[in-house]
N, C-alpha and C positions, 0 to 999 in steps of 0.2 A: 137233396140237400144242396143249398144254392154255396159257389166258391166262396169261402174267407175274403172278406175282404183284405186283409195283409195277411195272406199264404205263409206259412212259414218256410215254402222252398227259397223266398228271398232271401231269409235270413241263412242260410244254409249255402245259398249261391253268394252273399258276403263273405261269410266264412271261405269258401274255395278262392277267392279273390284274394284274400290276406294269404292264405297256405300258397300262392302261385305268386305273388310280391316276392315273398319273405324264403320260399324253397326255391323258385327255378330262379326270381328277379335278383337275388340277392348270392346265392351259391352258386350259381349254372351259368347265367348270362351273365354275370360278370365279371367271372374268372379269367378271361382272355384280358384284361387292363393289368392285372398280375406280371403278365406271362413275359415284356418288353424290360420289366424292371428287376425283376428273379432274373432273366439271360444276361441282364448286361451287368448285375452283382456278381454270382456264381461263374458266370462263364460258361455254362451248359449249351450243349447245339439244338438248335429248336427242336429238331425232332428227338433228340433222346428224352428232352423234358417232356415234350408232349404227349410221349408216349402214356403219363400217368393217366389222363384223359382216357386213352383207351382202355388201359386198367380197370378205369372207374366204371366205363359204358357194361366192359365184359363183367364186373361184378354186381351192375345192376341185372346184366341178364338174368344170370343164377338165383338173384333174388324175386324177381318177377311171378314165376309161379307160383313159388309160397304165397306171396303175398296176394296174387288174385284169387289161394285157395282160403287163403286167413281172413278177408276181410268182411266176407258172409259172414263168417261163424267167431269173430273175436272185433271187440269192444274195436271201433273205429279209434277213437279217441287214445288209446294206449295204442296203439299202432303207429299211426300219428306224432303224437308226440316225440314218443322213444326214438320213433325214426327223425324228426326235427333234431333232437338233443345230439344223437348220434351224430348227426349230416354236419350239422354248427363245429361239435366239439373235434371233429377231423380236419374240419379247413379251418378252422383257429390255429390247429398244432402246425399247420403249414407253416406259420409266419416263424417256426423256429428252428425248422431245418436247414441245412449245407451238403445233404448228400442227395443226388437223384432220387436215389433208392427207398431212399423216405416220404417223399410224391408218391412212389409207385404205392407202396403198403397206405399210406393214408388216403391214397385215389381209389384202393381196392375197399375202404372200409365205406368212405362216404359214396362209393356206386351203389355198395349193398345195401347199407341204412335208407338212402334217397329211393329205393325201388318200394318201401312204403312209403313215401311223401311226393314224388315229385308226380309221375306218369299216371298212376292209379287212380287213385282217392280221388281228386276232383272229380275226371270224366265217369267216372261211375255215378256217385253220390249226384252228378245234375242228372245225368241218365235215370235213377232211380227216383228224384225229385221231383221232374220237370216231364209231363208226359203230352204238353204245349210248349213251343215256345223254346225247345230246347236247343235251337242252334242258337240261338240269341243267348239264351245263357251260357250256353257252351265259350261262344265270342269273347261274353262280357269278362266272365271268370278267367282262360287264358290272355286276355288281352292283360291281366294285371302281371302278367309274369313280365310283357314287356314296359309295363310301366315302372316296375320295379326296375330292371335291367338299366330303362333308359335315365333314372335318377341315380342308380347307382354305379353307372360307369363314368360318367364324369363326378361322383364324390369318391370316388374310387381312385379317382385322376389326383382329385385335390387333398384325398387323403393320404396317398404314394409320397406329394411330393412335399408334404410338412412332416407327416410320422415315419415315412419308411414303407416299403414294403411289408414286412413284419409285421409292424403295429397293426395296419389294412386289413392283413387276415382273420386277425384277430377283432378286428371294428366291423368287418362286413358279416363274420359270425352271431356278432351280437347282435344286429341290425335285426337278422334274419330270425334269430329265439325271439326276438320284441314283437316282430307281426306275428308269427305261426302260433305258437305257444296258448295265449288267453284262446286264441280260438278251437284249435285242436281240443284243447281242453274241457272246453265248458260251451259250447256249441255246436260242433260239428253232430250229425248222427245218420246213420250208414241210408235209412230208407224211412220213409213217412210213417208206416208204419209202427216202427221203435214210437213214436210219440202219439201214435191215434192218430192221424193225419192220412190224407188219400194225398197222390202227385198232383202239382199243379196242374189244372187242365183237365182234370180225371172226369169221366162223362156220372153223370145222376148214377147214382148203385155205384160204383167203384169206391165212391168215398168214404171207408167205411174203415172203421180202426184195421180191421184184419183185411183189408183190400191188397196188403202187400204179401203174403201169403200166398195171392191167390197165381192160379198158372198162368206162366208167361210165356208168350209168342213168341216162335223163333225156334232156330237150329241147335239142335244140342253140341257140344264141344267134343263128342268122339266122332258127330258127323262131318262138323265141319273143318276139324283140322286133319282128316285125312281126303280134303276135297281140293279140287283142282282150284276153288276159286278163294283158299283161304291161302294157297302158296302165291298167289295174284296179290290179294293182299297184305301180305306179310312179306313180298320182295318192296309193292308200292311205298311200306312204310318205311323198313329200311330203306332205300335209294331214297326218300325225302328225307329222312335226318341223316345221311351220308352227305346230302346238300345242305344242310343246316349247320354239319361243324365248322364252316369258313370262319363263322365268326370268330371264333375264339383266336384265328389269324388274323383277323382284321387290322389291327392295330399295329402288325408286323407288316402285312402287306403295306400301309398307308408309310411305310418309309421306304420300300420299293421304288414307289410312283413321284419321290420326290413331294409325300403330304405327309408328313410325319405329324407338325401342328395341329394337324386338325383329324388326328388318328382318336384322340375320345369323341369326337364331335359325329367320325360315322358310326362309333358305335353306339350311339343314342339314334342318330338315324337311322340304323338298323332296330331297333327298338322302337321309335316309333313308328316305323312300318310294320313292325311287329302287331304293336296296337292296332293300328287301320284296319289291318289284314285281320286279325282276332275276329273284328266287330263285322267287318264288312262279308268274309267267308260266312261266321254265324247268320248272316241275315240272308243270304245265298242261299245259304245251304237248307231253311223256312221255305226260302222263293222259290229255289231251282232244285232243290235237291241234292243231296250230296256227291252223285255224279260229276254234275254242272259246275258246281260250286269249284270242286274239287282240280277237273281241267283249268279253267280260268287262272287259279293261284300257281298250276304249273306253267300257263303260259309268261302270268309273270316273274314268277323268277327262273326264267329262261331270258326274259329280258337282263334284267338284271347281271346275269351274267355277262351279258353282252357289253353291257357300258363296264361293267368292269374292264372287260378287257379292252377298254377304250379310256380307265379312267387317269392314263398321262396326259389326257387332253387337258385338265385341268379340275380342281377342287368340286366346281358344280354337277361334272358330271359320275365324277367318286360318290360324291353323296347324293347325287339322284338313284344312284343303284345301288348304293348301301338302304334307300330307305325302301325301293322295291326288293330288296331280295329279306328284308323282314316278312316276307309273307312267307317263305318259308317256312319259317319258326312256327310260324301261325298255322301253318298245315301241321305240321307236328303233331299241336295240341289240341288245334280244332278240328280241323277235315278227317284225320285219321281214325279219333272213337268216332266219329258221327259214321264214316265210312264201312266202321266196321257194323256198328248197328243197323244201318242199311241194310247189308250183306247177310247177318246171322239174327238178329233180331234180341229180344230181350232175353231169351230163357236163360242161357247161359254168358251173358254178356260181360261179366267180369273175369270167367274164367280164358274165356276166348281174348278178349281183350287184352288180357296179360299176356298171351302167348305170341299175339300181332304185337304188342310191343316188345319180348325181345327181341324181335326183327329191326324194334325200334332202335332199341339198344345194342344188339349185335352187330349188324352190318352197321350205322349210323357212329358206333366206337370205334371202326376204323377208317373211316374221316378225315378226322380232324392228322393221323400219323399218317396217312396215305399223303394226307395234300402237304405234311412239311417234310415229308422224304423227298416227295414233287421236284417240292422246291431246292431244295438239297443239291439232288441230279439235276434239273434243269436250270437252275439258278432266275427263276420266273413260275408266277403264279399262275401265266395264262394256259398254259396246259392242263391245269386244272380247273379251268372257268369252262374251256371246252368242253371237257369232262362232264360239266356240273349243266351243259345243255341238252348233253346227251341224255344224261340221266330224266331231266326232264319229259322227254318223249318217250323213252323206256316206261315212264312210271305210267306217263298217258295211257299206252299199248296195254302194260297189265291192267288200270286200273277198269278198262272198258270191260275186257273179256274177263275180268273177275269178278266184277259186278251182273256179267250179263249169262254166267256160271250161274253164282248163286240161287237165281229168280228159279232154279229148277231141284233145288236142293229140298229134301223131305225136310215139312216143320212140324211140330206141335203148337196147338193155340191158334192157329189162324196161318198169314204171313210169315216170310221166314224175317221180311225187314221191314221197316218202319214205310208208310203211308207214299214218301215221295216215290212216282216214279222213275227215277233218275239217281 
């Protein structure tokens, strides 16, 4: 049976693009534009506020499992959803609080709701769609989280400074129900399958209503999370979103270095390097394989960090390294599932996948409160820019000997990982 000419994984890989706008670009990365005008209302020390942040990452952990066990077996679309509605109507109620305490309980509800919508669903659903071609989707789909980010930190900016803080939370809530919502809804669906469809890419006979059924290659989940090279990857993931929570200081840093003015400006540049790095990792990781791919976005943001701590030289070089250290973000959501399916392969790929991401979300929640305590004691950020180079070559070290673990681990189906070898 020759491919569809328009697959319906596209439409599918649209859908993931609006849910990563409207969940991560709208709720996640833009929260740090928040964070300069709630301290200098309330009066809060950056890090006791901050702390909700980690609230929210530790409550997404707890939710993670459930939900990598729920999403085979319960309606995508109600999961979805409920978790959008859930996610929107917590950081709405932000815009009406005065006590810390009230961050922290509404950080702990939109962690848990967000661990159906934000980390899961997409890299699954292109995983399961996309059996060609799927670093490139992978790319294409998180790269909208940071297009979202990067439109909505400076409307974010310009919303602060007509409505208030308040109103914002309440504006960037709605923002986020307007993209997610029509699509969760009335599009989204978990595997090709559900509709009679083979994955894109699928070779002659695979294509076949019940082709999703059939057994899938790869490491089972009792094998490989008591394996040396899933504790490889699951430090790799954590220490890369532990280097990912800067941003939400970003905008506090940039009045450190004497750039306060143009503090929304790098957080779009962080954002659109988000983007670059989304598109350019996905097509790497086609080329070189997810190894390859993988090293490269640590070396640069390892750079990145570097100009940081060079960035009182002036504005151009603040945001030359606010735009390289967006590929971080972009390992997050792209290097890390491609990494992992490298590594365990499809059988149990969801279920695995959720567990490397509370690595995501466990170590990665304590971040963004490590580096403003930092700053607190040190009264400077660059002891944490250090930090955040180190991290870099740590992740290198596990990422090699965890990947080069696995190529010996028992599979069923064939391969324990996907085709590249790298």
């Amino acid at each position: 049976m020759k491919q569809r000419k328009h697959h319906p994984a596209w439409l599918i890989l649209i859908a993931c693009c609006f849910l990563q706008a409207g969940g991560v670009g709208a709720l996640s990365n833009s929260a740090g534009i928040l964070v300069p005008a709630v301290l200098g209302d309330l009066g809060f020390t950056q890090g006791k506020f901050i702390l909700y942040m980690t609230i929210q990452g530790l409550c997404m952990v707890a939710a993670l499992p459930l939900a990598g066990r729920l999403l085979p077996k319960v309606n995508i679309r109600i999961l979805v959803s409920v978790g959008i509605v859930v996610s929107a109507a917590a950081f709405a109620s932000m815009g009406s609080f005065r006590a810390v305490w009230q961050w922290y309980i509404a950080g702990g509800v939109l962690g848990f709701s967000s661990g159906f919508v934000f980390l899961l669903p997409a890299p699954v659903m292109i995983g399961n769609w996309f059996k060609k071609k799927s670093g490139l989707a992978m790319g294409l789909a998180m790269a909208c989280s940071g297009i979202g980010g990067a439109v909505m930190n400076p409307l974010g900016g310009l919303f602060i400074s007509r409505f208030g803080w308040r109103a914002t939370y309440v504006i960037m809530a709605a923002i986020a129900l307007a993209l997610v919502l029509p699509f969760s809804l009335f599009v989204i669906r978990f595997k090709p399958a559900d509709v009679g469809a083979a994955p894109y890419g699928a070779e002659e006979g695979d294509d076949l209503p019940g082709a999703g059924a059939q057994a899938l290659s790869g490491v089972s989940a009792k094998t490989a999370v008591r394996s040396f090279s899933f504790l490889c990857v699951f430090l790799v993931a954590g220490l890369i979103s532990f280097g990912a929570t800067f941003l939400q200081l970003l905008p506090t840093f940039a009045g450190t270095v004497g750039l306060a003015p143009i503090a929304a400006f790098l957080s779009s540049a962080v954002m659109i390097g988000n983007i670059v790095g989304k598109l350019a990792l996905g097509w790497l990781n086609d080329a070189l394989g997810a190894r390859n791919s993988t090293l490269a976005g640590l070396g640069i943001v390892a750079a990145a960090f570097v100009l940081f701590l060079l960035a009182g030289l002036g504005a151009a070089v603040a945001l030359a390294g606010a735009f390289l250290y967006g590929v971080v973000m972009s390992m997050v959501s792209v290097s890390i599932p491609l990494v992992v399916r490298r590594a365990f392969g499809a059988r149990d790929y969801s279920q695995i996948f959720s567990y490397v991401s509370m690595g995501t979300s466990l170590i990665g929640s304590l971040g963004v409160s490590v580096i403003a305590f930092m700053y607190d004691a040190f009264g400077s950020y660059s002891p944490s820019f250090v930090m955040g180079i180190g991290i870099c070559v740590l992740s290198g070290v596990l990422l090699v000997a965890g990947l080069a673990s696995a190529g010996k681990l028992p599979a069923a189906g064939g391969a324990s990982a996907s085709p590249d070898p790298a």
